[in-house]
Steps between C-alpha positions, in 0.01 A plus 500: 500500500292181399369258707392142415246236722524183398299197608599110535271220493726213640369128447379318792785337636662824489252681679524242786877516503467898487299496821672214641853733470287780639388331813840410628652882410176649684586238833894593432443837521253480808761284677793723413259809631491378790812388578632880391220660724596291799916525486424869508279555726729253740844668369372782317677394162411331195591123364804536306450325114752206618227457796210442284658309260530270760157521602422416147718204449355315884150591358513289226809275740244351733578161651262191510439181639306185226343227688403213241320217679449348156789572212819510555699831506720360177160504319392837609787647389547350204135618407584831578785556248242482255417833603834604522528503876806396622431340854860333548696835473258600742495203702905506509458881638290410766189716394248211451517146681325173405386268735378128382226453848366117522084564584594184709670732743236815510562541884811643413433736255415790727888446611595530167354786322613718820823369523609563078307855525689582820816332354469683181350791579232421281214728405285275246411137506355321290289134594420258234270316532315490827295265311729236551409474915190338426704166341680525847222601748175353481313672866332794265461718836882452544564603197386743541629635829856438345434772218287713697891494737679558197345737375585651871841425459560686152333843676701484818790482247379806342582378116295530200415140413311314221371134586288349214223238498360279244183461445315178433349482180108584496538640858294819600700660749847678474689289710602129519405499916295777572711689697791662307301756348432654887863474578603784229508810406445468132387211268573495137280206348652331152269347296554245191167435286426369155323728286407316183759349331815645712536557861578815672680713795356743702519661884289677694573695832256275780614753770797784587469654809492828515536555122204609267594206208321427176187288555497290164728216347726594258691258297880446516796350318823334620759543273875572483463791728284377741124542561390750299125625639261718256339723734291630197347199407235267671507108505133356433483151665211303407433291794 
């Protein structure tokens, strides 16, 4: 009996996508783990395969609530067919809703993101832009009492959220007011530079609590896909 050992050497992209595939099957199979270790020891039998494929399908199934205070939700979605994400279907099924909030009006948001998430049983929201209070609200230490309370909100609602920030230009903090950066759990800073003749993409991980994340600032692509991060490369930004 022969035996053969062969060895690939994927490209880049595929090595991201490899590990990419691998991450979500190693949190699948934690998840499912779990779930099989605590029917038994509750009924003292297993999750049938019907059972889990269910798990599987409201893993990936999970409902969401996008507040714009800037574009409107038409535009959003449109933008996101371009990488083939299909936000009406979903939007007709009731698993992610858009909300159009006037900054105007920010007394009422609180009221609103708890009422959708409650509504839909939402589990991920999604703010863009906060940057868009500071047109509305010009009292900087109001400001920033009303994120400091929504960032409040969004944990007593227990969901996973993502609220982004834009920086202005030539700035040397991470944050437009100062304050959002103490509110979360994790910031992800996006940089766009010029680098001689072209200009380029990169991230870098500011902060994740609780997580031991790469320290450097790796370059990134969008492209039909989505964003597309090289993990193996480094971004050099001449400052």
């Amino acid at each position: 009996m022969r035996t053969y050992k062969f060895r690939i050497y994927p490209l880049k992209k595929q090595e991201v996508q490899m590990k990419e595939h691998l991450w979500i099957e190693k949190n699948l199979w934690n998840k499912l783990l779990e779930a099989n270790k605590k029917r038994y020891d509750e009924t003292k039998k297993f999750l049938t395969k019907s059972e889990m494929q269910i798990m599987v399908k409201n893993r990936f199934g999970e409902k969401g609530v996008y507040i714009s205070f800037e574009e409107s939700p038409e535009i959003v979605k449109t933008d996101m067919k371009l990488f083939g994400m299909d936000f009406d279907t979903l939007e007709a099924e009731k698993k992610v809703v858009f909300v159009k909030y006037d900054p105007y009006h920010i007394e009422d948001i609180f009221d609103i993101i708890e009422s959708n998430v409650r509504l839909t049983g939402a589990t991920r929201v999604c703010i863009d832009s906060i940057s868009a209070l500071g047109l509305y609200v010009r009292d900087i230490p109001e400001l920033r009492r009303m994120i400091f309370n929504l960032g409040m909100t969004l944990r007593k609602l227990n969901c996973t959220s993502i609220i982004t920030s834009e920086i202005p230009p030539g700035a040397s903090g991470i944050s437009r007011f100062g304050v959002e950066e103490f509110i979360s759990d994790s910031v992800v800073v996006l940089y766009y530079f010029k680098t001689e003749t072209t200009f380029t993409r990169a991230v870098t991980i500011w902060k994740m609590r609780a997580t031991n994340h790469s320290k450097k600032i790796h370059p990134y692509e969008i492209g039909e896909k989505g964003v597309i991060t090289y993990p193996q490369e480094e971004a050099v930004m001449k400052g």
